[in-house]
Every structure is written in structure tokens, then in C-alpha cells.
NUNUZA-586711 format. One record per residue (C-alpha): x, y, z. Coordinates in pm, whole numbers, plus 50000, padded with zeros to 5 digits. Layout:
BEGIN
XYZ;...
//
This chain:
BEGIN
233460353752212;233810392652301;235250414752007;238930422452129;239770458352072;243130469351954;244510505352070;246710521151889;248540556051988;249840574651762;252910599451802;254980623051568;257570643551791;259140660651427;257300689051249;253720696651306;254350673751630;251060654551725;249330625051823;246100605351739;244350572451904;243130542351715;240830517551812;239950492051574;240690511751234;238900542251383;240010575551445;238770584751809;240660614551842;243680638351716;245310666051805;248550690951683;250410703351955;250610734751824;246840742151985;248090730752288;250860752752347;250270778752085;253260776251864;252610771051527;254410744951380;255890730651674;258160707251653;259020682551920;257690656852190;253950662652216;253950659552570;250280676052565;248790660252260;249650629352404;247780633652748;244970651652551;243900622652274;244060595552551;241180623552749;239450626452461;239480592252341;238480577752697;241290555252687;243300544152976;247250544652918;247240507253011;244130498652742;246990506152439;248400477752241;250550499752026;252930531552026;253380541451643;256120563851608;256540586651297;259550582951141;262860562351151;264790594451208;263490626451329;263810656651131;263420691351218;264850707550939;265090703450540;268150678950535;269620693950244;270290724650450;272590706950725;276230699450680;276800677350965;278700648350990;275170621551032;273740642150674;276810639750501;276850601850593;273150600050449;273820621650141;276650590050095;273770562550143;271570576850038;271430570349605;270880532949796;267490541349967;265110541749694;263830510049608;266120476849616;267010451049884;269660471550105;266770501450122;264520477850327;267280461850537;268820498750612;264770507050740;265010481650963;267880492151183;267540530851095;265070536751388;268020524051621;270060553951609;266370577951639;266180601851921;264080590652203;264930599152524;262210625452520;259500605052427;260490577452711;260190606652941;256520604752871;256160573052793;257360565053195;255070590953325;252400575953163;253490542453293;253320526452903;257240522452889;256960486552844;254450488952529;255430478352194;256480502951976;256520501051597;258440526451386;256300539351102;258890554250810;257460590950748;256340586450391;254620550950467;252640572750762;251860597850464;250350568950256;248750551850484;246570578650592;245850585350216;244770547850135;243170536350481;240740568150497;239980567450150;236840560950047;237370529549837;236780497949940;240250473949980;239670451849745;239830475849460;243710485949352;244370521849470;247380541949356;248690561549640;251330590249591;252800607449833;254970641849831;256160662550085;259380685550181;261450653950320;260900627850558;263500594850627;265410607950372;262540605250085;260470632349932;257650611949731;256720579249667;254440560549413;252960530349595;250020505449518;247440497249773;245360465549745;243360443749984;245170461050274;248600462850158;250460490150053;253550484549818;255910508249723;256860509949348;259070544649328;260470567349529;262260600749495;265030614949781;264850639349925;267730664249728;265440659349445;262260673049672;259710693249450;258830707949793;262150719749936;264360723949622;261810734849442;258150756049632;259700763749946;263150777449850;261390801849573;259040813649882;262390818550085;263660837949786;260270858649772;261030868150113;258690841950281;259080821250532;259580787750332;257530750650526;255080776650617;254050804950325;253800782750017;250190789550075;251110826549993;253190821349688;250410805349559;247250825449649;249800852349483;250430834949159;246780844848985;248200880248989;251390874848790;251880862848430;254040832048403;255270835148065;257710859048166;259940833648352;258600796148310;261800789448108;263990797248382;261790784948671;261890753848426;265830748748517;265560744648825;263660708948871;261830685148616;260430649648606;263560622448601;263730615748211;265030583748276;262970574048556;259510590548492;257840584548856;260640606948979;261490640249020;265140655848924;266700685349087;268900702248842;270040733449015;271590721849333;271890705949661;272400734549996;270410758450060;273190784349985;273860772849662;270620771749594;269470805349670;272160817149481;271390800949154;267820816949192;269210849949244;271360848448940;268450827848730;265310852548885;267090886448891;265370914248736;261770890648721;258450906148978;257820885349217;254030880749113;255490865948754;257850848348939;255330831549192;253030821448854;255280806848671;256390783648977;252620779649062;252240768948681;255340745148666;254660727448979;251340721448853;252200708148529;255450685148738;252410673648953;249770664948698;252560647548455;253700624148753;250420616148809;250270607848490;252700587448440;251990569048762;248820560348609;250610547748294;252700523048465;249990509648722;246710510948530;245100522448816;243250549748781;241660558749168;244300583449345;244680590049716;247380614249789;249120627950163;252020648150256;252420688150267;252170697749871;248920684249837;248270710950064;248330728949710;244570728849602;244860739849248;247290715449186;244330693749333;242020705749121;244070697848769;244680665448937;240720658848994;239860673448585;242900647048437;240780622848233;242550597948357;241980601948681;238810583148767;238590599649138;240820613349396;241160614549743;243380638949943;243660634550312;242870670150459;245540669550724;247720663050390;250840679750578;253470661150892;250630669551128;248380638550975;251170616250991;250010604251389;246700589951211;248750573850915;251550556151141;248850544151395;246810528751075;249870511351013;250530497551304;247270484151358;246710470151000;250230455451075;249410437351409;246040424651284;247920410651027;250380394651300;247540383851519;245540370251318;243010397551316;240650407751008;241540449851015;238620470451005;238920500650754;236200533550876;236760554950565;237150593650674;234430609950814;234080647351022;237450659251168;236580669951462;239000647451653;240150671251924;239400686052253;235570701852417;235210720152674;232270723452871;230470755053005;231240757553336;235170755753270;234080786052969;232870803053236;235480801953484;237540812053216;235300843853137;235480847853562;239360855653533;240040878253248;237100899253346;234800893053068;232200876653257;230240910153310;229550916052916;228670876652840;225000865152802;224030831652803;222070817952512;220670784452470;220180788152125;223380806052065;224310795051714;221030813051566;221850842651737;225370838551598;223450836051227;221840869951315;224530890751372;226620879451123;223390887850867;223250927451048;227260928850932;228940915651264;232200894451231;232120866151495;234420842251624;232930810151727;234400782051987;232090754852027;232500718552057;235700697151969;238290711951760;239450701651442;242000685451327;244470696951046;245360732150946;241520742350810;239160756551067;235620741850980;233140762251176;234410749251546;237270772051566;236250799251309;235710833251259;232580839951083;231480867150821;229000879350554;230770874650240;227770893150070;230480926350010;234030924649932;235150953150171;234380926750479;237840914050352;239460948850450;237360944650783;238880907350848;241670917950808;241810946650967;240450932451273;242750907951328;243960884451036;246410910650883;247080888750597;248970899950239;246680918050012;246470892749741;245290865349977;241610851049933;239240841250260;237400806150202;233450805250240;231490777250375;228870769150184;225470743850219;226380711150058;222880714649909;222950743949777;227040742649631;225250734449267;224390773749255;228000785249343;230430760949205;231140743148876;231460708648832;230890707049215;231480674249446;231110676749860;234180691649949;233470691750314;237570698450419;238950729250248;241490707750036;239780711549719;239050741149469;236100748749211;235900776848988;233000794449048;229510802548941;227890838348815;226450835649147;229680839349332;228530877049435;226850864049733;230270849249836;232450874349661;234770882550001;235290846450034;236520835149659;240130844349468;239220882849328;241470874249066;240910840448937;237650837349077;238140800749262;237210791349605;238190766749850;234810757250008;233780739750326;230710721350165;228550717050524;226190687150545;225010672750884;227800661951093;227890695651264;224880699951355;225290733051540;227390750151312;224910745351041;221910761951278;224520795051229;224510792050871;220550779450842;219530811251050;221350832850788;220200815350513;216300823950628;217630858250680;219240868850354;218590842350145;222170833350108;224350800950141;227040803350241;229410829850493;233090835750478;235070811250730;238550815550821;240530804751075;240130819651452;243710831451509;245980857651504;248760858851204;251550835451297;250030820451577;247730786251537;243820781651534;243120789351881;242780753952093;241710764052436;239130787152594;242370807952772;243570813652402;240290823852266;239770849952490;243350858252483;242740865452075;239880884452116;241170905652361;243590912452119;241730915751821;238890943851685;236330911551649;232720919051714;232150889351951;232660857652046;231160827652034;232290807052327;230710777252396;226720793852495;228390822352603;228130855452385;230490882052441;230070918452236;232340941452252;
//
């Protein structure tokens, strides 16, 4: 009897909008929509991302079993910043949504008052109207990514946590995930979020723009001293004495109120103290629920999803806790990997319906998203006039490796794009992190990004022994190492203050991007080049060939990489 294949799509139409496709417990393909139509963070139907993954995956519309939706409602916005008459309603319910009886039977109806006539708009077009659709609650999506992509095999207990901003009403969740199952044991709302209340309304008060510049506050926190104001960043949130897998706000609900609490608490600190000591608390909040998780389980493998494990040196205290025996974090650890995690679900739940064993493919490479062949390259170099200066190269990638190694900064578009907010090597612009004034040059060029900001290096998995400590394959950009005396060679692409880096660790699955870094290897003897993403500041990693050129054009870059094409300025 033939294998029968089960499709799942995959759709998120709330921040970081995307979709994914699922066949059989495998990932065929993902995509943001914010590389699509070049708005970063977009929010809403991903009318493109939806058309794209079913192109990339090779998948008619009619061959899906499944639409997973994210989310029971859809949220655009922190909750705790609205006043309108459906929030106040769910600021009534919602001390009833965390873990008893009425939470699960409110789940199941929730979805029934969800937005959706844009989605049907697509779904008609694509003529898959008539599909079933399962609801996927946002922090369940979050998890399931974590525990179906881990590593571990499902017959061993997994602790998964999950912690985000907000999503159906919840901010984290302590679950337990066991021969394919996932069962929630906590949960924390979301007025109590150590990612709203807490991260992103100190980066609003730095001036930032909060669900976006965390990664700032905390690439500026090494240059601050937290003692200054840990007690007072300590009033504003703390683990739930009473209920110890929990977080507790203890400033304040709204926005408003909030941000004037901090003024009143913060005035008179620098905002480099002031972004350590919140960098330092949230650690230790992060590490201690961890631990405590750990207490009451006795499990001691963690997989973790949603947007503040986006925070790598919380990672890395997480990965050097004793009792933590190994952890996973799922790269796309943000709303955009939530299309993966919701069609997981759904599958694992339909097998389970159908009477089909679920297959689990633990995570591999993430390059889920679109190619685009040469001759389409080319007709893109034919309209914007750049045709004239690009040479062909069969064996572009080691002439890539040369230039970089003679002091040229490169950005390189080959193959399919990655998925998640990390560019590894597809979608990158490429430097010699040999001298630390190519930062001033990066930056210069095009990134334009705060001074106290640190560029990322990829480095040969084989050779990360000579420029990391305690190194593991790290082959996503979500973890951290402190680094070796031989960090010179990559000194433009660690922290200049702390001296950590957040490596791409590059083994074999791209093939072609490791011929760039091979070729300067033999060339300087070196490892390992600075990578960071091919963009300009505020706008996403560039997903078509029209936006590449479109960035270099407005950019000082060197060249670009695009496809076999070479252009030089």
C-alpha cells in the first residue's frame, strides 16, 4: 500500500505574518512576508508568502489536507496597550485562562469571533476554501516548533518553555512534551509579560522602538554597569512568589502608566546602566524560571520558542545552568516561526485522528524560502541598467572569497533564502573581520547601525575549537560563546566590549557558501568572515533579485553577488 502524504499549510496573518508547508513532519518550505513585500515586521494576511511556499514546495493548492492558522485571536499590538471594549472584556476573563477547565473550553470557541475575512479572500482564490482548518493557539504554535524540531527523540520527556511579548492572551508557558504530546503545566498572561511589561517598554523608554530594538538594548548593556539601578529595575517585574513557573508584573498594566512609573523610578540613571541592569535582571528572571521549571518536572532537556529567546546571552546562561542537561532554541524563536509550529500541530494532531504514526525530521538547514534562477537575475540586471558592469562567473563564490581577502565588502544572493531573522550566507553581506575599522566601513556603507552594536562572524564548524570556548555547532546565530585569544582574526565580528560572538558555525549543507569562506581560508589562513544581514537599516533581509539591486544601488557596497553574476562598482 502507497505511503499517503499529509500536507499541511501553515499561515500566521498577526506579527511577523508568514507561512510554511508541511508534508509528513517535514519542513519543505517557509517564508516571512516581510521579504516579499519589504516591510519589516509586517503584519497581516500573507497573501505572497502563501502563493510563494506552495511554489517552492511544489505543492498544488488542491494536494493540502490542512490550513493551520496561528492564533485564536489575532493580535497586532501589545494588548495591554488597547482600551477597547473586546480588551477590557479579556482583561475581565482573563485571571480564568491560565490553566483549569473553563481555559480549555473558552479555546475552543475563541477562534469563532477571529478575523478572517482576509484570509478567505485567499483562501477562494486559491480555490482551498473548503479545506479544513485547525486553529493553532499562538503559544502552542511557539512550543510546538520548539519540541517537534528538537533534536531529541519523542520518547524521551522534554520540557518546553515558551515566552514571548503576548499571544491569545498568554505570555509564557511551561509545558511537557512526551511521545508526541505536548501538555501544558503553567502559564503566565499576558499583563504579567517579561517581554512587553518588562524588555520592550524599557527600550520604548530608551527611545527605541520597542517589538523591534530589544536587540539594541541588549548589544548596549556590556557598556553600562548594572549596579547602579538593578534595585529599581528590580520593582518593576519578578518571578510569582506564590506560583514560581510564573512571572509577576508589579509596576502596572497600560502602557501610559507604565512609562510613567519608569520615568519616575529611572530618572537621573544613563541609559547604558539602565540597559545592564535590565539585561542582567532579565537574565537572572530567565535562568531562575528555568530553574524552577526543572524543579517541578525533573526534566532536565529544554527546547524553548517565542521572541525573548531571541536574547542569546540569556541563551547562553541558560545552556552553562548545571541543570540543564541540553537546550534547544528554535532559530526563528520570534511570531515569524509560529507558521512551522501551528502546521506541526496540525499534522501531529490529524495523524493522531487518522490513525497515522507522525513522522518527526528534527531541524536541519533553514533555507526554506525562495531561488531564483539566472536568467530571471539577468533580466533583472537588463532593467536597472547594471547589466553592462556584471561578469559572469561559474565559479563565482571563490571569486567572492578573493575579494573579500584583498579588503572588499560583498553582498551575496545566491540560492534559497532563509528563513528567520539571521542571514546565513544566502542573503548576506560579507567581510574580512581580520581589522576592527571594517566595522566603521559596514557601517558606513550601508548598515548605519548604533555604535555599540557588534557584527556576527561565520565561522568553519571545524575550526570553531580555535575561536570559541566551550564551543558546540551553532549553525543559526541563536547562540553565544565567549571567545578565544584568537578572536583577533574575527575581532570586527565579536562584542568589543564583552568579547562574545554570535557565530554561524558552517558545516556542509551550504555547499556554495562554504567555497567563499574555503577560498579565504587558503588565502589568509583565517576561519571565519564577518556576516551580517544584506539590508538596509529598517528595512528586511533583501528577498528578491529587484530588492537586491535596489539595496545596492543604494548602498556604498563593493559588489554584489547575485546569483553567478558579479557586479563591482
Amino acid at each position: 500500500m502507497a505511503k499517503r502524504n499529509v500536507t499541511v499549510l501553515g499561515v500566521n496573518d498577526g506579527h511577523d505574518a508568514g507561512a510554511a508547508i508541511v508534508r509528513n513532519g517535514k519542513v519543505l518550505a517557509a517564508i516571512q512576508e516581510e521579504r516579499l513585500v519589504n516591510v519589516k515586521h509586517y503584519s497581516g494576511v500573507p497573501r505572497e508568502s502563501i502563493k510563494a511556499v506552495l511554489k517552492v514546495a511544489k505543492i498544488h493548492p488542491s494536494e493540502i489536507d490542512i490550513i493551520a492558522i496561528v492564533g485564536l485571536i489575532r493580535t497586532v499590538a501589545p494588548l495591554m496597550e488597547e482600551k477597547s471594549l473586546k480588551v477590557k472584556l479579556f482583561n475581565k476573563l482573563s485571571p480564568y485562562l491560565a490553566n483549569h477547565t473553563f481555559a480549555k473550553l473558552f479555546r475552543k470557541f475563541l477562534h469563532k469571533f477571529r478575523k478572517m475575512e482576509e484570509l478567505r479572500k485567499i483562501f477562494v482564490e486559491l480555490k482551498i476554501e473548503d479545506k479544513e482548518v485547525m486553529f493553532i493557539e499562538h503559544h502552542l504554535s511557539h512550543a510546538s516548533c520548539a519540541y517537534r524540531m528538537s533534536p531529541w527523540s519523542d520518547n524521551e520527556p522534554v520540557l518546553i518553555l515558551t515566552a514571548d511579548g503576548a499571544g491569545d492572551l498568554l505570555s509564557a508557558t511551561v509545558n511537557i512534551g512526551q511521545k508526541g504530546e505536548i501538555n501544558r503545566i503553567a502559564s503566565t498572561l499576558y499583563y504579567h509579560s517579561l517581554g512587553n511589561v518588562f524588555y520592550s517598554e524599557i527600550t520604548r523608554y530608551l527611545g527605541m522602538k520597542p517589538w523591534d530594538h530589544e536587540y539594541k538594548v541588549m548589544g548596549l548593556a556590556p557598556y553600562g554597569n548594572p549596579e547602579y539601578c538593578i534595585e529599581k529595575i528590580k520593582k518593576i517585574i519578578r518571578i510569582n512568589p506564590q506560583k514560581p513557573l510564573e512571572f509577576q508584573n508589579i509596576i502596572g498594566k497600560y502602557r501610559e502608566y507604565v512609562q510613567q512609573k519608569f520615568k519616575k523610578l529611572l530618572e537621573g540613571q544613563r541609559f547604558d546602566n539602565i540597559a545592564a541592569a535590565t539585561q542582567l535582571w532579565f537574565e537572572i528572571l530567565i535562568t531562575n524560571w528555568v530553574r524552577n521549571a526543572i524543579e517541578v518536572t525533573g526534566i532536565h532537556k529544554v527546547a524553548c520558542a517565542g521572541g525573548l529567546f531571541l536574547n542569546i546571552k540569556a541563551n547562553k546562561r541558560i545552556l552553562e545552568m548545571p541543570e540543564v542537561e541540553d537546550a534547544f532554541f528554535f532559530p526563528p524563536a520570534g511570531d515569524d516561526g509560529t507558521p512551522i509550529g501551528a502546521a506541526l500541530q496540525a499534522y501531529y494532531a490529524y495523524c493522531l485522528r487518522e490513525g497515522l504514526r507522525p513522522e518527526k525530521h528534527p531541524l536541519e538547514d533553514l533555507y526554506y524560502g525562495l531561488a531564483y534562477e539566472d536568467e530571471y537575475i539577468k533580466d533583472v540586471l537588463k532593467k536597472t541598467d547594471w547589466i553592462d558592469k556584471a561578469e559572469y562567473y561559474d565559479e563565482i563564490d571563490s571569486i567572492v572569497g578573493e575579494l573579500i581577502a584583498k579588503g572588499k565588502v560583498i553582498a551575496r544572493f545566491d540560492g534559497r533564502f532563509e528563513f528567520g531573522p539571521r542571514a546565513l550566507g544566502n542573503r548576506s553581506i560579507l567581510a574580512d573581520a581580520r581589522d576592527y575599522k571594517t566595522v566603521w566601513k559596514v557601517n558606513f556603507m550601508i548598515k548605519h547601525r548604533d555604535f555599540w552594536m557588534p557584527f556576527a562572524p561565520t565561522i568553519l564548524e571545524e575550526r570553531m575549537h580555535e575561536y570559541l570556548k566551550n564551543p558546540r555547532p551553532a549553525r543559526y546565530m541563536i547562540l553565544s560563546f565567549d571567545t578565544t585569544e584568537k578572536r583577533d582574526d574575527i575581532v570586527a565580528a565579536i562584542h568589543p566590549r564583552d568579547f562574545t560572538c554570535r557565530p554561524q558555525t558552517l558545516n556542509e549543507w551550504n555547499p556554495k557558501y562554504r567555497k567563499v569562506l574555503k577560498t579565504f581560508e587558503e588565502i589568509t589562513g583565517v576561519g571565519g568572515l564577518l556576516n551580517t544581514s544584506f539590508n538596509l537599516h529598517g528595512y528586511p533581509i533583501v528577498g528578491t533579485p529587484e530588492m537586491a539591486v535596489w539595496t545596492f544601488e543604494n548602498s556604498k557596497l563593493d559588489a554584489l553577488a547575485i546569483g553567478n553574476f558579479l557586479v563591482i562598482r
